[in-house]
C-alpha positions as CSV (number, residue, x, y, z in Angstrom):
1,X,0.0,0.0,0.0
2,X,1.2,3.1,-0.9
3,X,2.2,5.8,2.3
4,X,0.5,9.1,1.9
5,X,2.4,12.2,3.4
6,X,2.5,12.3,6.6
7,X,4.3,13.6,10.0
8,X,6.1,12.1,12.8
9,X,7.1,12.5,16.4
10,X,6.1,11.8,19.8
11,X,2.8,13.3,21.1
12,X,3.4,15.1,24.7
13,X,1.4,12.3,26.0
14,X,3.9,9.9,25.1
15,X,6.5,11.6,26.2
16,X,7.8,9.1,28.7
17,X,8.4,6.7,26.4
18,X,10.8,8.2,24.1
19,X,14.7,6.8,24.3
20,X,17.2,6.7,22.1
21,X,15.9,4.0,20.2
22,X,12.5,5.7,19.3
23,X,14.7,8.2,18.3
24,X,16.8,6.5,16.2
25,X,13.7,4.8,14.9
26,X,12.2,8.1,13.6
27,X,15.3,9.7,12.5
28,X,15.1,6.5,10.2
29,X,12.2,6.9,8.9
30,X,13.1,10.6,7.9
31,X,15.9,9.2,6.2
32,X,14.4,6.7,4.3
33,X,10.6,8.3,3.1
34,X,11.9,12.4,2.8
35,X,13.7,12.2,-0.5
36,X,10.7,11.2,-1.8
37,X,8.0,13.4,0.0
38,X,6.2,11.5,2.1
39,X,7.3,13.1,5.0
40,X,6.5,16.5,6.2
41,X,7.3,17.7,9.3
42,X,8.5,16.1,12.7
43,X,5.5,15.9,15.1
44,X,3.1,16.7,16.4
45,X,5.1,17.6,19.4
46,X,5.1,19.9,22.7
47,X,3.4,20.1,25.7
48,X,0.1,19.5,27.3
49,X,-0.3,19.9,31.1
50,X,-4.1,19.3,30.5
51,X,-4.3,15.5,31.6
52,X,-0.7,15.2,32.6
53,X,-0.1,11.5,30.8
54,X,3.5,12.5,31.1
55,X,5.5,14.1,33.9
56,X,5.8,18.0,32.8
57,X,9.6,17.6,33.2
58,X,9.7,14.5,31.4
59,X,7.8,16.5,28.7
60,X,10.0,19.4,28.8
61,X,13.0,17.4,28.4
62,X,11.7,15.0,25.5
63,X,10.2,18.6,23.9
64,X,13.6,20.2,23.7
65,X,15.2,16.9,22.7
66,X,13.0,16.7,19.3
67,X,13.2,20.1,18.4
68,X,16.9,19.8,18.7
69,X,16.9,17.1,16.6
70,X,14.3,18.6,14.2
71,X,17.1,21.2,13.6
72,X,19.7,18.6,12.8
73,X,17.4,17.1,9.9
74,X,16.5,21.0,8.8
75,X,12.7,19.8,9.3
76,X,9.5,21.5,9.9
77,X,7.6,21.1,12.9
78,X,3.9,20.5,13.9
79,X,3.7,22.0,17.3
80,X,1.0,20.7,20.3
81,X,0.8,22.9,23.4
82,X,-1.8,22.9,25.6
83,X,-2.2,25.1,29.1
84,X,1.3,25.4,28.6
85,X,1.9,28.9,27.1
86,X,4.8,30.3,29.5
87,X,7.0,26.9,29.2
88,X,6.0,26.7,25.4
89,X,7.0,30.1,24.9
90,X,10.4,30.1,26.6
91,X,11.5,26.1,25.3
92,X,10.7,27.6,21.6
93,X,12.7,30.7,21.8
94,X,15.7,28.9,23.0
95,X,15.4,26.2,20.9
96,X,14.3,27.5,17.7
97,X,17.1,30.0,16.5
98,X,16.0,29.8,13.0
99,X,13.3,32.2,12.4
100,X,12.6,31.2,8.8
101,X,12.1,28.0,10.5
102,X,8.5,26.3,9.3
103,X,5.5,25.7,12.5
104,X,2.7,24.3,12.2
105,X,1.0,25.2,16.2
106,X,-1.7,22.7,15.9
107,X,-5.4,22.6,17.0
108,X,-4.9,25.8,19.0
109,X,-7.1,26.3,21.7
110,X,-5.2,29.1,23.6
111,X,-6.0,32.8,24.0
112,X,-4.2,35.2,21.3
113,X,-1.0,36.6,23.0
114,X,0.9,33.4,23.0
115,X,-0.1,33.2,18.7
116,X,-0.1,36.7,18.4
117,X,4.1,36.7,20.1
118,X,4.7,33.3,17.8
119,X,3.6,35.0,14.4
120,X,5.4,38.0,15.3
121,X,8.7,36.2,16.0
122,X,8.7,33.4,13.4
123,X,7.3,34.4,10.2
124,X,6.7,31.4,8.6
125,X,4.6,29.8,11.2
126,X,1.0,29.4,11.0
127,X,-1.9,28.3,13.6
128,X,-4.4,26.2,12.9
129,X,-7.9,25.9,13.9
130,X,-10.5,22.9,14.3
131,X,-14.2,22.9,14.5
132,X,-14.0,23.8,18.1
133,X,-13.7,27.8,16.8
134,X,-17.5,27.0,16.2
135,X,-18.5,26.4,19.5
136,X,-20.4,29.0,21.6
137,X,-17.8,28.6,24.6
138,X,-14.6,29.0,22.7
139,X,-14.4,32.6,22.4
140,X,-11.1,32.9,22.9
141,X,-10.3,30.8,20.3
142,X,-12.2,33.1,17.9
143,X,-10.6,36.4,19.8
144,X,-7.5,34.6,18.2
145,X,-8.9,34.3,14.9
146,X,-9.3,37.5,15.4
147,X,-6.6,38.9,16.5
148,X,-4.2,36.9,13.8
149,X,-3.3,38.0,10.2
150,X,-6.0,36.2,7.9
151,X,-2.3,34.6,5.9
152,X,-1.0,32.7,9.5
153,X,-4.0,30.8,9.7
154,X,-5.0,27.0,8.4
155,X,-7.8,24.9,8.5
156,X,-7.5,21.8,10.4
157,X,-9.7,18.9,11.9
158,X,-8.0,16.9,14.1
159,X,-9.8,13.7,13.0
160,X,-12.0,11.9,14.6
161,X,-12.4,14.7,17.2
162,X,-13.3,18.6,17.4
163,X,-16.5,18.0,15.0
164,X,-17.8,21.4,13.8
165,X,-21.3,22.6,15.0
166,X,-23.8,20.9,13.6
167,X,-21.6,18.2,13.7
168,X,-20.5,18.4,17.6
169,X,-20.0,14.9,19.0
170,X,-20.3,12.7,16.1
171,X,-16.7,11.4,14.1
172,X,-14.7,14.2,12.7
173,X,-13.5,14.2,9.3
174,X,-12.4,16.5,6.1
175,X,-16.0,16.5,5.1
176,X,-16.6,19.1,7.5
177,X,-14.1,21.5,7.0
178,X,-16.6,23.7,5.2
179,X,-18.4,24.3,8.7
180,X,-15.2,25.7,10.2
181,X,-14.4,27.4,7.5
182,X,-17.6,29.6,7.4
183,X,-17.1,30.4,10.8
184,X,-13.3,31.5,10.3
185,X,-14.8,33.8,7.4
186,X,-17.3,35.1,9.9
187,X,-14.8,35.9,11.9
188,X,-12.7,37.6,10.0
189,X,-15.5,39.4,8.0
190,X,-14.8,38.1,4.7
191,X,-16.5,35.8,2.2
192,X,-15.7,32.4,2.3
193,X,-14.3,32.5,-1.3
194,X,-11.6,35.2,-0.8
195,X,-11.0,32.6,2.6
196,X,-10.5,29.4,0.8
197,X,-8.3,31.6,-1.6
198,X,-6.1,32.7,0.7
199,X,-6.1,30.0,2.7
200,X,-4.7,27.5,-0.1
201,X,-1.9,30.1,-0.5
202,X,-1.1,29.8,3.0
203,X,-0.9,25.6,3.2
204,X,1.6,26.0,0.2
205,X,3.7,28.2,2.2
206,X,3.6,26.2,5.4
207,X,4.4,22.9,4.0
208,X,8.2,22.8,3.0
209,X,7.8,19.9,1.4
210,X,4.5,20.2,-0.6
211,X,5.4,20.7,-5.2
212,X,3.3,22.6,-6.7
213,X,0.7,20.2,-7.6
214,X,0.3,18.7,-4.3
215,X,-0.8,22.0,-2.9
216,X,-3.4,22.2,-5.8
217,X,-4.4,18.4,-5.3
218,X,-4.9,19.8,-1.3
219,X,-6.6,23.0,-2.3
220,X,-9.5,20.9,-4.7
221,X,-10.0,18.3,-1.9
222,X,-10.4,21.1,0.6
223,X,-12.3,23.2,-1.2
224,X,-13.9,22.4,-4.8
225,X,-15.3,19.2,-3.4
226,X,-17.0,21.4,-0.2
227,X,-20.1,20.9,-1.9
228,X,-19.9,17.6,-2.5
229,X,-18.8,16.4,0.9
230,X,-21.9,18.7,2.5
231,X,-24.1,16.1,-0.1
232,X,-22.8,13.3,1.0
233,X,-22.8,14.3,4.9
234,X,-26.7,14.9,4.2
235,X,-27.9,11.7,2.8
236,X,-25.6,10.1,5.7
237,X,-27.4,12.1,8.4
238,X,-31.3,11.0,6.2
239,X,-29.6,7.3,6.4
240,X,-29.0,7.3,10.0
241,X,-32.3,8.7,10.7
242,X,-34.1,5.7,8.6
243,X,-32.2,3.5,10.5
244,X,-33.6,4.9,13.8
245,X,-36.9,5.1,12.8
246,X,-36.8,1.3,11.3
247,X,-35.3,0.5,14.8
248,X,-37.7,2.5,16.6
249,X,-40.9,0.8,14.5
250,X,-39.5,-2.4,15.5
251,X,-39.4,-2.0,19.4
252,X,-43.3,-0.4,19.2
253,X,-44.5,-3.4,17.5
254,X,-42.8,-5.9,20.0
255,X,-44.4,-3.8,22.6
256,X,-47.7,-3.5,21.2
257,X,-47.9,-7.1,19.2
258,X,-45.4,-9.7,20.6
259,X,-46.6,-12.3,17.5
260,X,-46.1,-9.2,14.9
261,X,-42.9,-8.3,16.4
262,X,-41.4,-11.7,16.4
263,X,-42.7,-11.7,13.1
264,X,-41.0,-8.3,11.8
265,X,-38.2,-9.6,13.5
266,X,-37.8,-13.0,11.9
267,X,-37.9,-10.9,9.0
């Protein structure tokens, strides 16, 4: 089977299980698969002192230890921070001397000084956003959209999580991109055309290893097919409901008609 482009690293929550082995392992895997293009980036990597699945030091350490080696390799990096601004802030900065350097912060879910100090200081990095910026409690998430240049930001869904309102609890995909992407437009008070414009501009210029027609493979499956996917997500949802209804039928007529319903259920 053929690999698609991807990234790799160690998640935060993970971190105690990196050694030099894993390391060696995914410097490996650089080497063999980045000539070619199917790796992009090392990560996604960082901190997250939400749940704590890793001590914070142990984090720290294994943090600076990959962005180090990202360096060596001369490779971009998908970033993960969460509730960990000030350590974040201050591990990057030492760590990160080249400012050209390319950052992708992933699914941010932070208020906008900590983007707003990143974009400032490292010009090719770009956040990106999930469906969560839909959400009536995430405000500031959308003070960051906000607050950021419309060219530093990217769509993102963090699959199977963060579904988009209407979407909000149910398996998270590409299909629902366009849901997010309204409500970045909203945001930013501009139609969602001149956003998807812009917006394919700005994946081209975050992904170091993306040609020319990747990006514009990227940009019609993210955006030409919008219409498309919102189809298919409808008869899906009309699908689902038959089945509930068909279920629902079934239960009454058991209730109701034991014979009927033994019957409708032989059936």
């Amino acid at each position: 089977m053929e690999m698609n482009p991807d990234c790799f690293g160690l998640h935060p929550h993970n971190s105690k299980e990196y050694d030099d082995k894993l390391e060696l392992r995914l410097v490996e895997i650089f080497a063999k698969y980045r000539e070619s293009g199917k790796v992009l980036a090392w990560g996604e990597i960082g901190l997250d002192y939400h749940y704590d699945f890793s001590p914070r030091d142990v984090q720290r350490a294994v943090f600076i230890r990959q962005l180090k080696k990202s360096n060596e390799l001369e490779l971009p990096i998908v970033l993960h921070i969460r509730e960990a601004d000030d350590d974040a802030l201050k591990i990057i900065r030492e760590n990160v001397t080249d400012k050209q350097k390319r950052i992708h912060l992933h699914c941010y879910t932070s208020s906008p000084p900590f983007a707003l100090q990143l974009v400032q200081e490292y010009p090719n990095l770009f956040v990106g956003f999930t469906g969560v910026v839909t959400f009536k409690n995430s405000r500031q998430i959308q003070d960051t959209v906000k607050a950021l240049p419309l060219d530093r930001i990217l769509l993102e869904t963090d699959a199977p999580y963060m579904s988009p309102i209407p979407f909000r609890g149910q398996t998270c995909h590409s299909g629902m991109i366009p849901q997010t992407a309204q409500k970045i437009a909203e945001l930013k008070g501009v139609t969602q055309d001149e956003l998807e414009k812009k917006l394919y501009m700005d994946d081209f210029k975050c992904n170091a290893s993306s040609t020319a027609s990747q990006a514009a493979e990227l940009n019609v499956i993210r955006f030409n097919a919008f219409d498309e996917m919102n189809v298919i997500l409808f008869v899906n949802n009309i699908f689902s409901y038959l089945i509930f209804c068909s279920l629902f039928a079934m239960l009454y007529t058991f209730h109701k008609e034991p014979r009927l319903g033994q019957l409708f259920y032989i059936f």
